[in-house]
C-alpha positions in Angstrom: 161.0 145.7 101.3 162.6 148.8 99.3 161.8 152.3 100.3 159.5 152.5 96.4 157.7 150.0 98.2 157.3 151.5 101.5 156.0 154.5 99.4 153.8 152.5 97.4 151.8 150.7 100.3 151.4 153.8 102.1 148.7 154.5 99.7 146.8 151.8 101.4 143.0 151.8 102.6 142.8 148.4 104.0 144.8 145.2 104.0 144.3 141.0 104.8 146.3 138.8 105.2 147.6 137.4 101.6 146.2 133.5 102.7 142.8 135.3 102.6 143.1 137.0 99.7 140.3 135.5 98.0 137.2 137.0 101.0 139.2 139.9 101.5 139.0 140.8 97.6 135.6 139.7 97.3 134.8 142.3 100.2 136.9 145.1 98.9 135.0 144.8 95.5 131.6 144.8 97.5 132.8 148.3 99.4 134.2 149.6 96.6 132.0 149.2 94.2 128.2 151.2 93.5 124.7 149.7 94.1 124.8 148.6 90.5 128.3 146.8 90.2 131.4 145.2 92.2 134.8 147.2 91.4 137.5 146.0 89.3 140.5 144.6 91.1 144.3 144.5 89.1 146.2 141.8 90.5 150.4 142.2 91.4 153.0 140.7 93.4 155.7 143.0 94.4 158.9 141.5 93.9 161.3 141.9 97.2 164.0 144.4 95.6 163.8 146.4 92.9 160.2 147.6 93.5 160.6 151.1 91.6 161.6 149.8 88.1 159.3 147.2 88.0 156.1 149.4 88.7 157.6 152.1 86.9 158.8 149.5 83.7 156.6 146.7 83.6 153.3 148.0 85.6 152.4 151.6 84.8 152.5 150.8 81.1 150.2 147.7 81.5 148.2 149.5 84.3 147.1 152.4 82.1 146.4 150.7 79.1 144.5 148.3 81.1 142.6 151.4 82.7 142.0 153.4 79.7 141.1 149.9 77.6 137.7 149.5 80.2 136.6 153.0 80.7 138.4 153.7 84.0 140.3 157.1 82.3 143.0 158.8 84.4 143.1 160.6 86.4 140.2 159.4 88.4 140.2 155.9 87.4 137.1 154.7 89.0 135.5 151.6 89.8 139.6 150.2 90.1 141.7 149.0 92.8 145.1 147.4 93.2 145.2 143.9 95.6 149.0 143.9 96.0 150.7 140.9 97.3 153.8 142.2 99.2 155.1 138.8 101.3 152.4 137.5 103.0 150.2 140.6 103.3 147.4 141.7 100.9 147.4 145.8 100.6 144.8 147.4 98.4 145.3 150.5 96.6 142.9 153.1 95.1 144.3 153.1 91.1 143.9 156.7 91.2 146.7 156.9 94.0 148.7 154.4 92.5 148.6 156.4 88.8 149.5 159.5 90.6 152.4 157.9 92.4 153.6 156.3 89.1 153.1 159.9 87.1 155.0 161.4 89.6 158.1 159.0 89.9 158.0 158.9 86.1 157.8 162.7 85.4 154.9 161.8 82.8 152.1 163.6 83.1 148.3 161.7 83.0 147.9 163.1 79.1 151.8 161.9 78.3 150.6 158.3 80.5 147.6 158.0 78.1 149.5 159.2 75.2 152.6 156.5 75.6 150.9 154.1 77.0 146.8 154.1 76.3 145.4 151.7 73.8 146.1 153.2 70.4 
């Protein structure tokens, strides 16, 4: 792994191994959601080099469309977490942390994020 990446899953709360990601998910959406409903989890692989421009190219635009599109506004972005699959270990993410990591690397603000990249 790259040092983005190294940044990145420092941000996370709890991992499993990647051959249980299916339970581990299922649990993290129990925990992380309310008595009413299960939390929302975004789905990425990691790719082994070049970690920075593919969050900051391909994911953060995708990301906060994705999270403005269901009602999960940035910053706080609730009810969402990432499962990232980074070789063959599962590390979940609060979206809010990931957003904030992203806004910061990218120098965007969360009003220029929804701007650019929100649903229009």
């Amino acid at each position: 792994m790259d040092a983005a990446a190294d940044d990145l899953l420092r941000l996370a709360f709890d991992h499993a191994p990647a051959i249980e990601a299916n339970e581990a998910i299922a649990r993290v959406r129990t925990q992380q959601g309310d008595e009413f409903t299960n939390a929302t989890s975004y789905e990425l692989v990691l790719p082994a080099e070049g970690v920075r421009p593919f969050l900051l190219d391909n994911t953060l635009p995708r990301l906060v469309n994705y999270l403005e599109s269901r009602g999960a506004k940035l910053p706080r972005c609730g009810g969402v977490f990432l499962s990232i699959f980074a070789g063959d270990t599962l590390h979940f993410l609060h979206a809010r942390d990931v957003v904030e990591l992203l806004s910061q690397w990218s120098g965007l603000s969360m009003a220029e994020l929804k701007e650019r990249y929100g649903p229009q």
